[in-house]
C-alpha positions in Angstrom: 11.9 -4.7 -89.8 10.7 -3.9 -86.2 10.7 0.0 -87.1 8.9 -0.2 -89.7 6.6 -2.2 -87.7 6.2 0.6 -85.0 6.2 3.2 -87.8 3.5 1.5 -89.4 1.4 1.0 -86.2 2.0 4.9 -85.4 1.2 5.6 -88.7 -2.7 3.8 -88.2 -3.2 5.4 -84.5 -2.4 8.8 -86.5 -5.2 8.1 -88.9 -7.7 6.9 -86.5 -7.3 10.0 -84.9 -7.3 12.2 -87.5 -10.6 10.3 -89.2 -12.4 10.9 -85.5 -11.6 14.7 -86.4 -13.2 14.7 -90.0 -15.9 13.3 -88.7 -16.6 15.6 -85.7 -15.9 18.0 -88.5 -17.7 17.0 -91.6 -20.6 14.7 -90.5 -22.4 14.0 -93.7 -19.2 12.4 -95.2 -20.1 9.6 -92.6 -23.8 9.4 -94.1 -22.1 8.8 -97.8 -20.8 6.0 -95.8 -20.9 2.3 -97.7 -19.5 -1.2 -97.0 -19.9 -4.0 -99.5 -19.8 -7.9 -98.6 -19.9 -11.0 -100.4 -23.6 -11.1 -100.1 -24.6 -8.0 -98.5 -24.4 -4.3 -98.3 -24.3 -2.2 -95.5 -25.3 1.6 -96.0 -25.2 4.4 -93.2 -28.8 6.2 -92.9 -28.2 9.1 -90.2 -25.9 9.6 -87.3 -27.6 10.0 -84.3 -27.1 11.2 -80.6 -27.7 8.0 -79.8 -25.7 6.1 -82.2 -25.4 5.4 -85.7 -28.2 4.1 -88.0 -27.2 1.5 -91.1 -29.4 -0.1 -93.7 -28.5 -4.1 -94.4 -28.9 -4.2 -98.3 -29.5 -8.7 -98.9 -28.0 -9.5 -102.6 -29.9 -12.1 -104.3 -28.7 -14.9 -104.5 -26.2 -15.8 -107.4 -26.5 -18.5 -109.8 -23.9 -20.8 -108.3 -25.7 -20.9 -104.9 -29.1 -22.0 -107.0 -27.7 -25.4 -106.5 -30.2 -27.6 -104.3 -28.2 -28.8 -101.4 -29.4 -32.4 -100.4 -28.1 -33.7 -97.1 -28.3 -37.5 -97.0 -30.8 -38.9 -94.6 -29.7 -40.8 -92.0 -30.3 -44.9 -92.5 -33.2 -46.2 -91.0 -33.3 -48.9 -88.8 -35.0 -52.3 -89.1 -37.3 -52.7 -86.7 -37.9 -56.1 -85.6 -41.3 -57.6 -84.4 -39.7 -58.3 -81.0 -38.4 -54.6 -81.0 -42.0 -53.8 -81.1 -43.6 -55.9 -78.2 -40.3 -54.9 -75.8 -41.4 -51.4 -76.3 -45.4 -52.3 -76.1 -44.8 -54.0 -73.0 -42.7 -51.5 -71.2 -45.3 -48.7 -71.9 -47.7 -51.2 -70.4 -45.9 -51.2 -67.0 -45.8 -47.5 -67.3 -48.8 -47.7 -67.3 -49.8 -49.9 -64.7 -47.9 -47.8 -62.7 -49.2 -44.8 -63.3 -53.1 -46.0 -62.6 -53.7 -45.6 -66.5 -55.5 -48.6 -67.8 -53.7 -50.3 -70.2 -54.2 -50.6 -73.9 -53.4 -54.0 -74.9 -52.7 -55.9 -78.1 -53.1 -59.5 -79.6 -55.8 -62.0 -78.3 -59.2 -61.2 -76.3 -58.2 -63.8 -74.0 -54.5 -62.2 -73.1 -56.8 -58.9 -73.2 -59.0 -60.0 -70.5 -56.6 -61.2 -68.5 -54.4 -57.9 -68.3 -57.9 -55.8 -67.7 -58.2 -58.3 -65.4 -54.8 -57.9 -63.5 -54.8 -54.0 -63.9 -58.1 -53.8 -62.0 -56.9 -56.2 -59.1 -53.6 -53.8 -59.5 -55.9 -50.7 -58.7 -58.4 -52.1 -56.3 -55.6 -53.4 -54.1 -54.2 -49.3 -54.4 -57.3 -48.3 -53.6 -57.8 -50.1 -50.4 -53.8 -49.5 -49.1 -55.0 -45.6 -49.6 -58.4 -46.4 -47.6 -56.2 -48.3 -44.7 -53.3 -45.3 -44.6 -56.5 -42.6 -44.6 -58.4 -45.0 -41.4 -55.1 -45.4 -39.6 -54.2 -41.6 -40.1 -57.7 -40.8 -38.9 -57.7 -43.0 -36.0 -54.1 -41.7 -35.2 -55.4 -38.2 -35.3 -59.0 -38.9 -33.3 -56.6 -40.6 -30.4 -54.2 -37.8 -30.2 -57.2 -34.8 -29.9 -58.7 -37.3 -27.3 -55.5 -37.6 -25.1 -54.8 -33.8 -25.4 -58.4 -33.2 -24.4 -58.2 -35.3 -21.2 -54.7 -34.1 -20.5 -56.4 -30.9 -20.7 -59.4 -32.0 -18.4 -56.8 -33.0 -16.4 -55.4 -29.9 -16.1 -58.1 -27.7 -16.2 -59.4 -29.3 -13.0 -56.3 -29.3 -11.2 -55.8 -25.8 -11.3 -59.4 -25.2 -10.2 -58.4 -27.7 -7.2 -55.8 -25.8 -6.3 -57.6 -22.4 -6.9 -60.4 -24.0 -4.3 -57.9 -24.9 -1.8 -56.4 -21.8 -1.9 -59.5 -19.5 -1.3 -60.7 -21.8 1.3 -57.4 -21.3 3.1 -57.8 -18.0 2.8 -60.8 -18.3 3.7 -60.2 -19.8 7.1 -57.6 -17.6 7.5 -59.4 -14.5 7.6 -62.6 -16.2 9.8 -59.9 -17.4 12.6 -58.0 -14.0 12.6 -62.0 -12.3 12.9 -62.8 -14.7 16.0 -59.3 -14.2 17.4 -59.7 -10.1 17.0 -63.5 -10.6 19.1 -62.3 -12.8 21.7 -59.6 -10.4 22.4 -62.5 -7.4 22.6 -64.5 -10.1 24.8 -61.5 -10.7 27.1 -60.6 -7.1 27.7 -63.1 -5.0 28.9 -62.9 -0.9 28.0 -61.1 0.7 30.2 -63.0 3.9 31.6 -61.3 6.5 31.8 -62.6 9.2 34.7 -62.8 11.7 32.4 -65.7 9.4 30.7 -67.8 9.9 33.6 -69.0 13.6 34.8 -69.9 13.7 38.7 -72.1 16.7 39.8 -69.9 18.8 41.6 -68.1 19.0 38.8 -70.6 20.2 36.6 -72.3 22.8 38.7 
């Protein structure tokens, strides 16, 4: 059994190979090329460098598939009064939460009363948002003021300190100058006898 098994699965790889060389050979047996399905035919067009074309040939359908398929429905619930003001309510507080004004149902009394609560609901937003914008405000005016006098501050400091240092300088320069002049006061120029030129010498 198992060598006719592998003589059987030589057999096959033989074939494959040898139906790659027909078709190298004789391509327009390949063309002539048809499948048939259940319920649809496949026909080969033209072979092409890129691949191979086919044509998908739909049957009609046959008389034992005419038969209307009807899938049951599935069973529908009873919905209950109660069912029906849970869920009304619930969108209400999604709604009241989402600053939507809510639509509601039943008396003109109960009405006024939520339209009542839903605008005390978004006034008292309204104002928390005002208060966070002041207090962010304010927050932000006190922090540019003390960066500004910090920069003041600053600012003048270094200015002090540029003062101070020029004036030392300053004084520095002036006391070496007055020490330079007494020193020329002090000392007299020494003459030198060649300075002066006595007449014997000339003539």
């Amino acid at each position: 059994m198992a060598k006719t098994a592998t003589a059987y699965k030589e057999k096959m790889k033989e074939l494959s190979v040898l139906s790659l060389i027909c078709s190298c050979f004789y391509p327009e047996a390949r063309n002539k090329f048809v499948h048939e399905f259940e319920d649809m035919e496949v026909k080969a067009i033209k072979k092409r460098t890129s691949g191979q074309a086919f044509e998908v040939i739909l049957k009609p359908p046959s008389p034992v598939s005419d038969a209307v398929h009807n899938f049951p429905s599935p069973p529908k619930r009873d919905i209950s009064l109660e069912d029906i003001e849970k869920k009304l309510e619930a969108a209400e507080d999604r709604r009241r939460v989402g600053n939507i004004a809510p639509v509601s149902f039943g008396s003109s009394k109960n009405k006024l009363n939520k339209d009542v609560a839903c605008f005390q609901y978004q006034e008292a937003q309204v104002m928390r948002a005002l208060a966070e914008k002041r207090e962010h405000e304010r927050d932000v005016l006190l922090k540019a003021m003390e960066e500004n006098s910090n920069f003041s501050k600053m600012a003048e400091e270094k200015l002090q300190m540029k003062m101070d240092q020029i004036k030392e300088n300053r004084d520095a320069h002036l006391a070496a100058m007055l020490e330079r002049l007494q020193e020329k006061v002090r000392k007299p120029p020494e003459l030198s006898s060649q300075t002066f030129c006595t007449p014997s010498s000339a003539s």
